[in-house]
N, C-alpha and C positions, 0 to 999 in steps of 0.2 A: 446792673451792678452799681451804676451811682446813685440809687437810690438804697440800695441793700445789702453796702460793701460784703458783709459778714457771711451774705448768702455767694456771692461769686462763684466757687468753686463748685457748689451744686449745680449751680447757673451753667456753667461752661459745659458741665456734663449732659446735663439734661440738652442743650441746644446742639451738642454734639455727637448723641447716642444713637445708635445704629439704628432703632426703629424711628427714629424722627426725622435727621437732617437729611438722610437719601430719599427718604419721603416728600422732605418738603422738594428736594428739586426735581426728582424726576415727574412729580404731578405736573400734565400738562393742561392747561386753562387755557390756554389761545392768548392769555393778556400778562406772561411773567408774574402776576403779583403774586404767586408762590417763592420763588425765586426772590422779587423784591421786598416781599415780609423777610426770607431770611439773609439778604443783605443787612438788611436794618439791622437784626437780631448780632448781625456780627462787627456793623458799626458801630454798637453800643459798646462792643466788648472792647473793640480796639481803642475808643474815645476813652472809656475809662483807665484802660494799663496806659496812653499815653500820658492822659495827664500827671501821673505820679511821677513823669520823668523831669529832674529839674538840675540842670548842668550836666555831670557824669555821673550822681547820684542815683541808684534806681534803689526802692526798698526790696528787701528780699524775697520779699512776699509776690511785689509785682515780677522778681524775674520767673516765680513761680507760673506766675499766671502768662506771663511772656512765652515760657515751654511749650505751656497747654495752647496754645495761640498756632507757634509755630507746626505744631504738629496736626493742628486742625485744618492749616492751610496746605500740609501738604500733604494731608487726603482727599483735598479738593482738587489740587493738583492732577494727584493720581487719577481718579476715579471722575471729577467733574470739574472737566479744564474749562470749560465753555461756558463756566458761570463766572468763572475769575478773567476771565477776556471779556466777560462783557458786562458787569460789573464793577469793573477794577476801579473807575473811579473813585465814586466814593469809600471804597474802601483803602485807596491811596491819601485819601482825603484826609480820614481818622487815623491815620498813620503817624506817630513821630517820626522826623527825620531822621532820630536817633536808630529807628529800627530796620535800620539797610539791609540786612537780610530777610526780613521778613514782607518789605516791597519787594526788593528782587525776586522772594515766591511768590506770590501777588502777580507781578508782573512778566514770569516767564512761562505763566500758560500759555500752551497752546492749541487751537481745537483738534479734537479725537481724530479728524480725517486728512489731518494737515502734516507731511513729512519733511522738516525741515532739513536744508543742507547744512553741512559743519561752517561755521564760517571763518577757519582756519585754511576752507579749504581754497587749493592751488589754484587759480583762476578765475576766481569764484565772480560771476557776472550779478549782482543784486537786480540789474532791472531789466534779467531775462526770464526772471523767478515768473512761473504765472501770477502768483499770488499777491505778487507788490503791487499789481492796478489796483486790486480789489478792495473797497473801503469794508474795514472790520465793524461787526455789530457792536455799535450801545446802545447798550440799555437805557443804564440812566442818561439821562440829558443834562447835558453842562448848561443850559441856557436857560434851565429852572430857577440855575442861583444866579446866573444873570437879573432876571427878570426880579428877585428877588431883593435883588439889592439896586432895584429900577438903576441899571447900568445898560442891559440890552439892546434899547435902543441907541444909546449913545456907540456903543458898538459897532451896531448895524449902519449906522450914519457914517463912521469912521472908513468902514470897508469899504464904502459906497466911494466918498470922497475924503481921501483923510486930511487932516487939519489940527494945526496945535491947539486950538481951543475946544476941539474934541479929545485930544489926548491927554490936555491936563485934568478935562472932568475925571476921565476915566484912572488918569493916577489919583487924584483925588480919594476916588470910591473904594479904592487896592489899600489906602491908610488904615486902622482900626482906628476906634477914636482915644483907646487905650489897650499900649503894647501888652501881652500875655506872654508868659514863658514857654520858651520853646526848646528842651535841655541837649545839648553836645553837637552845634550848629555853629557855633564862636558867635554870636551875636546874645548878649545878654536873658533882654528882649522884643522879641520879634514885635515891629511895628507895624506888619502887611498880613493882609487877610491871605491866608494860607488857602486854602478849600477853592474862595472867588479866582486867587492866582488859576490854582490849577482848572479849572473850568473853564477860563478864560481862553489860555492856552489851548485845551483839547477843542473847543467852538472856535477858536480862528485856521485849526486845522481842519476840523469838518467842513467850514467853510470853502477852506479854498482846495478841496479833494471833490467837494459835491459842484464847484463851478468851472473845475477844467475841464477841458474836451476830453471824452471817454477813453480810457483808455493810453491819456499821456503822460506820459511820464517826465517830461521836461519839463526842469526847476524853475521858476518865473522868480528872479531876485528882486525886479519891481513891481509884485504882485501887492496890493492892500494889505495882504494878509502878513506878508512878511515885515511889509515896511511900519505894520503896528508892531510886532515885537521888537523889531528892528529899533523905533522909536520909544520902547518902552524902557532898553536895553540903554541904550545914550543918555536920556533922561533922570532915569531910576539912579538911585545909589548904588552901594556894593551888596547891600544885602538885598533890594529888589531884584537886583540882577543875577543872584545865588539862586534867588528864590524860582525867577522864571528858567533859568537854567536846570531846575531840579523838575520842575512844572512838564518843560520841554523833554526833559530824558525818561518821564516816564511813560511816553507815546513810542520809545525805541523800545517795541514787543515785538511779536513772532511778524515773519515776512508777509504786510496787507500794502496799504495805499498812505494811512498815517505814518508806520513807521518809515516808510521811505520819504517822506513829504519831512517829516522833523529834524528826520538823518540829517537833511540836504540841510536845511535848517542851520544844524550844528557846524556843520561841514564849512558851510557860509561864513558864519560870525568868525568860526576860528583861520578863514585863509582870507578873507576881505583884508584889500588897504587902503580905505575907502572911507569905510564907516565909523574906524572909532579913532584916528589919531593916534594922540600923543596916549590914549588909554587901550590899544592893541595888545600887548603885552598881558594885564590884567584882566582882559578879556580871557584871553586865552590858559591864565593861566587858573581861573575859573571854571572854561569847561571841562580843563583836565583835575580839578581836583573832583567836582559832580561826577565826573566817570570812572575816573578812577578808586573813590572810596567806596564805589560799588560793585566795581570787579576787583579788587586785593581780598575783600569776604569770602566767604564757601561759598559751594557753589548749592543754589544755580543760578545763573549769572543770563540775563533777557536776550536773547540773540539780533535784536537789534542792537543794544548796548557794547555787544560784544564788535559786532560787525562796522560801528559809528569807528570805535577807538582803534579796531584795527588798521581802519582807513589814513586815519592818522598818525601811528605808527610807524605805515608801510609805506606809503605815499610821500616823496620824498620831496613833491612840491611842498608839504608843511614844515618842513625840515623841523622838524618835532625836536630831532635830541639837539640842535642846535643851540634853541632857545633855553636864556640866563636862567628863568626861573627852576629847569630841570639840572640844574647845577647847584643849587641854593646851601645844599648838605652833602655829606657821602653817602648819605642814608637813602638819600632821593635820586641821585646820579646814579647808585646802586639797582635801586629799585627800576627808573626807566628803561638803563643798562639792558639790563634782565627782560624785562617786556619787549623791548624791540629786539632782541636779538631770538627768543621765542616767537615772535608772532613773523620774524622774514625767517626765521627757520622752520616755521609749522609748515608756511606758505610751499616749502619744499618737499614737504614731507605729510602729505595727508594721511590721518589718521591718530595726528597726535593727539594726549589729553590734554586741553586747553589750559586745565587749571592746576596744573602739577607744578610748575614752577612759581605760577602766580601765590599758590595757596603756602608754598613753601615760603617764601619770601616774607610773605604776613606772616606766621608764625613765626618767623626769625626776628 
């Protein structure tokens, strides 16, 4: 498409027609490059609709192409969850930020054998799940564009022993050397390498899921792994810290080893009073906005994401509606109101639809 705007629309079809795309995935080769040819093929697609986005501006043409998008992703959905779980990188990668519902289908596969519990429901224990030891398959490798942008080993030296003069290389390398637009994010434009963030992220989670002892599940808050975002998060500005917060919630997917590892993650930053000072507040009111303008959209909404915010909600050591920020408007008092009084009323009442009230509220 960025080479033949004009063709697009045939483009999309052809890469999405019945005798082709189930083709390319169900071919098994023993090496995915079936599968990572039509990654590509749909990196292209997403690369190009994002770039025309520029503020709240989208042309009409691209929201065209935006439909055809959406509706390809949730036949993959449907029919071939296990390529969007293992995958989802880079195809989160080539994603505008602008396009929240279209990560949240992206991000809320789940594999064909895998039956997730509600996570509204009543007692609900996350790390009794079998499945949250179990580290989820990727495909692609974060530590390609590591390595890519000879950052890697500065990394690997960091985990090892970390040090500010390791973590300034590595903020360094997170700059672009010049900002590109990045449209309906509040930041002009973006001055961080977007793609390097998130790789970044999902390789310091692989990391510290593939070096704990099997099978444990207890949160190490002075782990390397943590105290590099930890330290990235202090250091960074408000939009580096948007940024790895967006980076971070997109490893809250269907119940493995990562999403519980990033949960705690979240869970961390937002009840620590320890880490950030006199900037706690901001912190906080950060992680709630990354999660929250992902769950007020349609559904479907990633059940780690669901199961992060719920904890926050409902858990009363965060004393969530306490804090000034969720006071700022009516509009926002309204809106919190409404969320926590659903998510401690679901809590009593299993079976309820999650996003009835949430969904209402956004159209209001």
């Amino acid at each position: 498409p960025a080479a033949f705007p004009g063709f697009t629309y045939a483009w999309i079809c052809l890469i999405s027609h019945r005798m082709f795309m189930p083709t390319m995935l169900e071919l098994d080769d023993g090496e995915n490059s079936c599968s990572e040819k039509f990654s590509l093929l749909l990196v292209a697609l997403l690369r190009f609709q994002s770039g025309y986005v520029k503020g709240k501006n989208i042309p009409e043409s691209i929201t065209v192409i935006y439909k055809g998008t959406l509706r390809i992703m949730l036949v993959l959905l449907h029919d071939f969850p296990e390529f969007l779980t293992q995958w989802f990188n880079p195809l989160i990668c080539a994603t505008s930020l602008t396009f929240i519902q279209l990560r949240n289908i992206i991000l809320s596969a789940v594999p064909f054998d895998m039956v997730i519990p509600d996570p509204f429901q009543q007692g609900l224990k996350v790390d009794r799940l079998p499945e949250i030891s179990t580290a989820p398959i990727v495909s692609s490798d974060p530590s390609q564009l590591l390595l890519k942008k000879n950052i890697k080993k500065t990394v690997d030296n960091y985990l090892r022993i970390p040090s500010n003069s390791l973590l300034r290389q590595i903020l360094l390398v997170l700059e672009l050397s010049e900002p590109v637009s990045e449209g309906g994010i509040g930041f002009r434009k973006v001055k961080y390498d977007i793609p390097l963030i998130n790789s970044l992220v999902l390789y310091t989670g692989i990391s510290y899921v593939d070096e704990r002892p099997k099978n444990s599940l207890n949160f190490n808050s002075k782990s390397s792994q943590v105290s590099l975002l930890t330290s990235l998060m202090q250091e960074g500005d408000v939009e580096l810290q948007f940024l790895l917060l967006q980076a971070i919630s997109n490893n809250l997917r269907y119940p493995n080893a990562h999403t519980h590892w990033f949960s705690c993650v979240v869970l961390n930053f937002f009840s620590s009073k320890t880490l950030w000072a006199e900037k706690k507040q901001d912190v906080q009111q950060l992680i709630t906005r990354v999660l929250l303008e992902r769950i007020i959209c349609n559904k479907p909404h990633p059940w780690g994401l669901l199961v992060t915010f719920i904890e926050l909600l409902k858990n009363k050591d965060y004393e969530f509606s306490s804090l000034s920020f969720t006071k700022l408007s009516p509009e926002i008092e309204k809106l919190i109101t409404t969320l926590i009084t659903h998510v401690r009323g679901s809590s009593s009442n299993s079976g309820t639809v999650a996003a009835t009230p949430i969904a209402a509220e956004n159209s209001t």
